[in-house]
N, C-alpha and C positions, 0 to 999 in steps of 0.2 A: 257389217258386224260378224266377227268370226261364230262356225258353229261349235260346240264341245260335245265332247261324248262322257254323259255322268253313270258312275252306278250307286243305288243307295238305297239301304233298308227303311223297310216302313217298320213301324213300330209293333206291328203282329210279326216280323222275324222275314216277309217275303223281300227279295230282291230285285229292284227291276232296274234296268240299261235303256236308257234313251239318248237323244239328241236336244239342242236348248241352246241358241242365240244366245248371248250376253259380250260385256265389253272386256272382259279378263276371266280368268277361274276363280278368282275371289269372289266376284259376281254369282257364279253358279254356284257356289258353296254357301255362301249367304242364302240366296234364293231356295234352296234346298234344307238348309238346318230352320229357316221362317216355316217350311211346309212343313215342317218335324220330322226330318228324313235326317239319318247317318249318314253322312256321306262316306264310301266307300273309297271311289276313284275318279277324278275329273280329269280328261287331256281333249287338248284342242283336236277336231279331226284336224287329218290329213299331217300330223305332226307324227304320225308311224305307219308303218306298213295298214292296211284297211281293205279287206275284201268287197267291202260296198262300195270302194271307189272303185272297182274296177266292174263288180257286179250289181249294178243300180236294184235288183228287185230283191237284195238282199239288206237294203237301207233300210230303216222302220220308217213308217211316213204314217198320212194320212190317205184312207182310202175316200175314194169317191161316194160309195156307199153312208159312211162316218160323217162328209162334209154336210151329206141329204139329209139326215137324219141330225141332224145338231141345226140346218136351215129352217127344218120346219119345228123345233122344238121352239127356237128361237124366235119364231115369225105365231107362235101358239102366246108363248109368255109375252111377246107384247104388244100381243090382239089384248091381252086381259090384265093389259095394264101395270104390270111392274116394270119398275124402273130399269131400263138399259143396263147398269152396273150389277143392278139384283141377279136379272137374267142370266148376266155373263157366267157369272158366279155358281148360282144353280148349275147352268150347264157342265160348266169343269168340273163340280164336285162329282156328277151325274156318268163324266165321260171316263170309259172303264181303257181307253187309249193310252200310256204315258207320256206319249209322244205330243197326241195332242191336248193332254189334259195342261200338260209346259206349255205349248200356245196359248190358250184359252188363259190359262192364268197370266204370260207377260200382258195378253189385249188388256184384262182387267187392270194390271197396276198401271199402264201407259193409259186406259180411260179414267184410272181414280187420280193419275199424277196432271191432269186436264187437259191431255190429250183428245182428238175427235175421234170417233169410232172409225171414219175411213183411213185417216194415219197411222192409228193401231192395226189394224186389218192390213194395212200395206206393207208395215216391218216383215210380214208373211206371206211373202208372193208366190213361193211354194205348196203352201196348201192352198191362197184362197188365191181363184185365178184372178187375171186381170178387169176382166167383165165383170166379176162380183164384187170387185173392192171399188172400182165406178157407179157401180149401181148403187151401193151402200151410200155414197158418199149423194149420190143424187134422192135418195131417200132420207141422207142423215138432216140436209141442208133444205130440203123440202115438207118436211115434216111428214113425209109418207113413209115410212119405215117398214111397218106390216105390209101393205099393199108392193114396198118393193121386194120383201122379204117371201111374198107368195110367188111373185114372178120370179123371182132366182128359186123358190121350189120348184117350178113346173118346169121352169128349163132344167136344170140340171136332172130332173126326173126323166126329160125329155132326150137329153145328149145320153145318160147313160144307157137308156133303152137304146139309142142310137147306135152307142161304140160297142154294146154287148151283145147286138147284131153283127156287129163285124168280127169281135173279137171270137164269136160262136162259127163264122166261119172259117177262119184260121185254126182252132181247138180240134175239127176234126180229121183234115190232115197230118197234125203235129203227133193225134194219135197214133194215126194208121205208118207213119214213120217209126214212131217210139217202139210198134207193134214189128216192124219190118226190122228194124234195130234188133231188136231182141231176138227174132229167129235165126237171123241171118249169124248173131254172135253165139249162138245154140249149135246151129249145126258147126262153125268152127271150133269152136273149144270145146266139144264131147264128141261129134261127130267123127270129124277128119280125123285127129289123132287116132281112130280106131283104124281109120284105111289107111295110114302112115303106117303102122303097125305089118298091116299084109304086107304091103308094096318095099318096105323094107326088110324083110325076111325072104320077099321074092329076088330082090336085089334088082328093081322092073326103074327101067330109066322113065323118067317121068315127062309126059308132053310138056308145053310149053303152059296149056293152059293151068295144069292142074299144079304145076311149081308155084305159080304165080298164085294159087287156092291157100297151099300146104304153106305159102311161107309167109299169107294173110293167118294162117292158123296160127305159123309157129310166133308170131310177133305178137298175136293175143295170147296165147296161152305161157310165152317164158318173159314177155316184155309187156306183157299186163301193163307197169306204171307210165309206159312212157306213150300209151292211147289215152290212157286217163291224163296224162299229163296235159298232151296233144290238143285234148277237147277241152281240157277246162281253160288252156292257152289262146286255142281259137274261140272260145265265149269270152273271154276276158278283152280279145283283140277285138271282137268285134263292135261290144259295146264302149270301147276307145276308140274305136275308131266311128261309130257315132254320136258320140258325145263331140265331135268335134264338127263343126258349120259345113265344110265339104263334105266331112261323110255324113252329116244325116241330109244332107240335099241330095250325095249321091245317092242312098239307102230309097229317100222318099221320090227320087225321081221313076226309079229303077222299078217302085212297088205301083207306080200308072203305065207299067208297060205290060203285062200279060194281059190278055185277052178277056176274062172274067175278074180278075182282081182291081183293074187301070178303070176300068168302069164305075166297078163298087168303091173305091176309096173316091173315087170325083161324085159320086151321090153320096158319098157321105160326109163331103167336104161342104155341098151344097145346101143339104140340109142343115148342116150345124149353123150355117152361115145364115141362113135364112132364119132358123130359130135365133140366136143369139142378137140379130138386126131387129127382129120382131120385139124382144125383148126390151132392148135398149133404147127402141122408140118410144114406146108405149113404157116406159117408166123415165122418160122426161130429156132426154139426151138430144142434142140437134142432128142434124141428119149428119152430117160429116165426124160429129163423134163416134155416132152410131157406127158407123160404117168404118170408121179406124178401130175401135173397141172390134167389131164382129171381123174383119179380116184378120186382128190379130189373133182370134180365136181360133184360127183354120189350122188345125192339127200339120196339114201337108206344107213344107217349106215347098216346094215347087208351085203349090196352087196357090198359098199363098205371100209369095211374090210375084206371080202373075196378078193376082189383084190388087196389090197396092198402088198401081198408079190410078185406081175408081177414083179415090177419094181425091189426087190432085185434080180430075177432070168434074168431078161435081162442083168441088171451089171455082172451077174457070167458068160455070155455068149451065154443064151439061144437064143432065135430067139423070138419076142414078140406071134407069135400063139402060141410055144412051149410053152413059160409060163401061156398062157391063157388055154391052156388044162387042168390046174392044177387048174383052177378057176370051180368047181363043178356047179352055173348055167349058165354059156359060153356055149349057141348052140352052135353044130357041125357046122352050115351053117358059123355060123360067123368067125370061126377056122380054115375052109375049105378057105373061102375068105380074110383071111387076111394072110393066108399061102401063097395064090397063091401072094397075092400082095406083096409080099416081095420077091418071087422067081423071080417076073417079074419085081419089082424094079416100080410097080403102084399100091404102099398099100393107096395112098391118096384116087384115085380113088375105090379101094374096098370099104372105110373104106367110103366116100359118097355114095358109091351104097347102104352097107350095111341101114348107116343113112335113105333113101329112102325108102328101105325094110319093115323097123322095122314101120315104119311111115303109110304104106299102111297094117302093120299085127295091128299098135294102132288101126286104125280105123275097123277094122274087128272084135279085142277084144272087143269095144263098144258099136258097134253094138248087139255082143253075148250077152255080158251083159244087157243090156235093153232089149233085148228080153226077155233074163230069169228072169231080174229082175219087171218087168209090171204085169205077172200071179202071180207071187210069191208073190208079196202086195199086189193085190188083193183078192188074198185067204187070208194072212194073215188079213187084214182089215175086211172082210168077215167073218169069226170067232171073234177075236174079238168082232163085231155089234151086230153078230149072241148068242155070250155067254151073254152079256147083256140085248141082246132081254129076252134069255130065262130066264136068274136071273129074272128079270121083270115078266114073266108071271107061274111063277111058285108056288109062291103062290098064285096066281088067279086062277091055277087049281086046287088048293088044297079047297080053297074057294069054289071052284064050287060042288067040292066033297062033303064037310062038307053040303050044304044044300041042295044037290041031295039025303045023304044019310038019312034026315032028315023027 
């Protein structure tokens, strides 16, 4: 189903632009003058020029945060008993999102037109992942709804605490770069020009190094557009070029190869994986769904197609650690723990301790890395300063020479 891009006044005069599935623009216009909205403007994406197709975090979506918070309203309303349809309902009048408040309401007309909640829930596999719309439907078909609706709260309570460990160590780097950036384009564009100033009234030939400083200056400061071009070209190419199957396998191979980073994304592959299996057992799934639903969860394309051949070795027979031993970066501890907990008939409980584990060794990885990463751009930054200090003053000693020897 194509997506469109609508824009359209509410009847207090505000404007808003979203995104919204449907089967034509007839459809979305319909659907929008039913909600008492003006319709402004409707085009198909991708039918013009679109900055969020080239720059994905400029898309409107649903945040992770929004999905938590609409899970457990939803899992509150029908602990206390009103009907599915009511629920829906409340929620999207309630969600201050446009984005997802268009979700929330096609689920509604596809659950009022007698569709099942997990069918509804799957026309949107973008915001609700794969795991949750499984789980739903093993909730919807089982009469557990709430009870499954707690456990897709605590996982995804649990994955975000996860990924905003990692993503909190990536943040402080990106700073101390943004920070490096910024001095570095400070002293060329106010600095240099001031020693271009001397060094060409002195008529002073210039080293090799300090050419190669002044004609970094001269390209910032008279060719301004075509660095900003440059950068907003290579952010645009690079997220095309992981938008596409080779490069984000080459992207995610490339990010298990540094020393402290290759560690922490495999613990944090581990854990998502052990929560999400945890999950999917223990709200009713068989061992081989479980285990195809939680591999597909593994954020890493390199880690995981490394473990998608478990699941053909569990159907031939194996025992799920035995087939994990065959996954090349499966610690031992977690092979050892999920051995015992199949011999003791308590793999849920491993497979939560484990989650637990991984979660106290993220925070330990993070910590390592800031450490190492703090001295490590300092001295880089440090250099840097230090080599355009000295571009700078090296024809000044040369200067100095020429009328000492004079």
């Amino acid at each position: 189903m194509p997506i469109f891009e609508y824009t359209a006044r509410k009847p207090s005069g505000e404007v808003i632009s979203t995104e919204i599935k449907a089967a034509d623009p007839q459809a979305v216009r319909a659907y929008l003058e039913n909600k008492g909205l003006v319709v402004v403007d409707v085009s198909e994406q991708g039918a013009g020029f679109s900055l969020a197709h080239y720059f994905p975090f400029l898309k409107p979506g649903v945040s992770n945060k929004q999905l938590l918070v609409f899970t457990k309203y939803f899992s509150i309303l029908v602990k206390s008993g009103i009907p599915v349809l009511k629920s829906l309902k409340i929620l999207e009048d309630q969600t201050d999102n446009p984005t997802f408040q268009a979700i929330l309401s096609q689920i509604y007309s596809s659950v009022t037109g007698g569709s099942s909640l997990f069918l509804a829930f799957e026309e949107h596999p973008d915001t609700f992942p794969m795991n949750y719309r499984n789980l739903l439907r093993i909730g919807e078909e089982s009469g557990a709804l709430h009870e499954v609706l707690v456990r897709l709260h605590d996982n995804l309570s649990k994955s975000a605490r996860l990924k905003g460990k990692v993503i909190g160590a990536m943040v402080y780097p990106a700073a101390i770069t943004l920070v490096a950036a910024g001095v570095v384009t400070f002293l060329l564009v106010v600095v240099i020009p001031k020693f271009v100033k001397i060094f060409e009234s002195h008529g002073a030939n210039l080293p090799v190094l300090t050419a190669y400083v002044v004609g970094a200056s001269n390209l910032l400061v008279h060719r301004w557009y075509l660095v900003i071009m440059g950068i907003i070209g290579s952010i645009g190419g690079f997220f095309s070029f992981y938008k596409t199957p080779f490069g984000k396998k080459f992207i995610h191979g490339m990010m298990l190869k540094p020393p402290v980073l290759g560690p922490l994304m495999t613990k944090y592959a581990v854990a998502s994986f052990a929560s999400n299996l945890d999950m999917l057992s223990r709200g009713g799934a068989s061992v081989t769904a479980a285990l195809k639903l939680a591999i597909a969860s593994v954020e890493n394309v390199v880690i995981r197609e490394g473990m998608e051949p478990i699941v053909r070795d569990v159907e031939a027979g194996l025992t799920v650690a035995k087939a994990l031993e065959r996954v090349d970066m499966m610690p031992t501890l977690v092979l050892q723990m999920i051995a015992v907990g199949e011999e003791t008939g308590s793999l849920n409980e491993m497979l939560e301790t484990i989650c637990e584990f991984y979660e106290e060794e993220i925070d330990a990885s993070v910590a390592t890395m800031l450490a190492l990463i703090e001295p490590a751009f300092i001295l880089f930054l440090g250099l840097i300063v230090g080599t355009i200090v000295i571009a700078m003053y090296l024809p000044i000693f040369k200067m100095a020479q020429a009328v000492s020897s004079h």
